[in-house]
N, C-alpha and C positions, 0 to 999 in steps of 0.2 A: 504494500500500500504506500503511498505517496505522500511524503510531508507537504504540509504548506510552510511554504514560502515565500521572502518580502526581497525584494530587490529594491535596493538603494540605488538609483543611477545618479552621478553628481559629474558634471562638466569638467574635464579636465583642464580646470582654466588656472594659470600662475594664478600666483597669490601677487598679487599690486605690491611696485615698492621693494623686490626682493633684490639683492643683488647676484650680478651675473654667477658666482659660484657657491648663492644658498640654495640650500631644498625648494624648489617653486611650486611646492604641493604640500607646506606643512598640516594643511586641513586634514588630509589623510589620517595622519597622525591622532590629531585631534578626534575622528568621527571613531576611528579604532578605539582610543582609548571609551568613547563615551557609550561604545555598545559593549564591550568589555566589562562596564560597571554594571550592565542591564543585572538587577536582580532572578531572573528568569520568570518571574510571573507578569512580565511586562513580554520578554520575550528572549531569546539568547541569538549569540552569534550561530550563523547554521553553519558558514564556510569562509575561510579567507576570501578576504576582498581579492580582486582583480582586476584589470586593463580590459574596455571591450570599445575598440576603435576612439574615438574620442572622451572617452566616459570612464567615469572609476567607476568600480558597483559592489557593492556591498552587502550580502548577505544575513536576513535575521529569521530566525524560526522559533518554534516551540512554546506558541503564544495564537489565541484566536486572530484573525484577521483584524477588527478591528484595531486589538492592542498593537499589532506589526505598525498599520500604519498611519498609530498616531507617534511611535518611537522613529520611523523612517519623517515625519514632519519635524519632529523636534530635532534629529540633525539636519533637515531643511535650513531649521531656524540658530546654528551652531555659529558662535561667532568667526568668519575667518572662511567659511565654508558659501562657494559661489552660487550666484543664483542660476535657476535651473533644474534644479531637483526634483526628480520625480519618481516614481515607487512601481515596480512590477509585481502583480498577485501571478506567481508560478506556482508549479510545486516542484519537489526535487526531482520527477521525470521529465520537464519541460526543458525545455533549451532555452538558454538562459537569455533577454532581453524579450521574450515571447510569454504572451499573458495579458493579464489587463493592466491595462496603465493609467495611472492615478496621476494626475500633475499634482505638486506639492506648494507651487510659491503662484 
């Protein structure tokens, strides 16, 4: 049977302001740590993030749909983190950016 799962898609846009030999994506960082902290009844990490053509994407399961994407809004609303964001309802036999799509901002 098939988990559900939240796809975080986020614009792989620099972060403004960085110089030419800082990390130009520390939001990553940022969005990692803040599902990381997820208690699990909000929802947990389902799988490492990843690169999918221009877009990070982000990974949360083990939480009713509703709770996925209101936890995929609030790294929406992440200081640091570009606009753009939007959330995919898959489940773990889906091919990933395939599903329904939720805009966030």
């Amino acid at each position: 049977m098939a988990d559900l799962v939240v796809e975080i898609h986020v614009p792989l846009t620099p972060t403004p302001g960085r110089g030419p030999s800082d990390y130009a994506f520390p939001w990553i960082d940022d969005v990692e740590a803040y599902l990381g902290d997820l208690d699990g009844s909000q929802g947990e990490v389902y799988d490492d993030g990843e690169e999918l053509g221009d877009e990070y994407v982000f990974f949360v399961g083990g939480a009713p749909e509703a709770d996925l994407v209101q936890v995929a809004r609030r790294v929406s609303e992440l200081d640091g983190v570009p606009k753009g964001v939007y959330a995919v309802v898959n489940d773990s036999e889906g091919a990933m950016g395939e599903g329904r799509r939720i805009d966030l901002q």
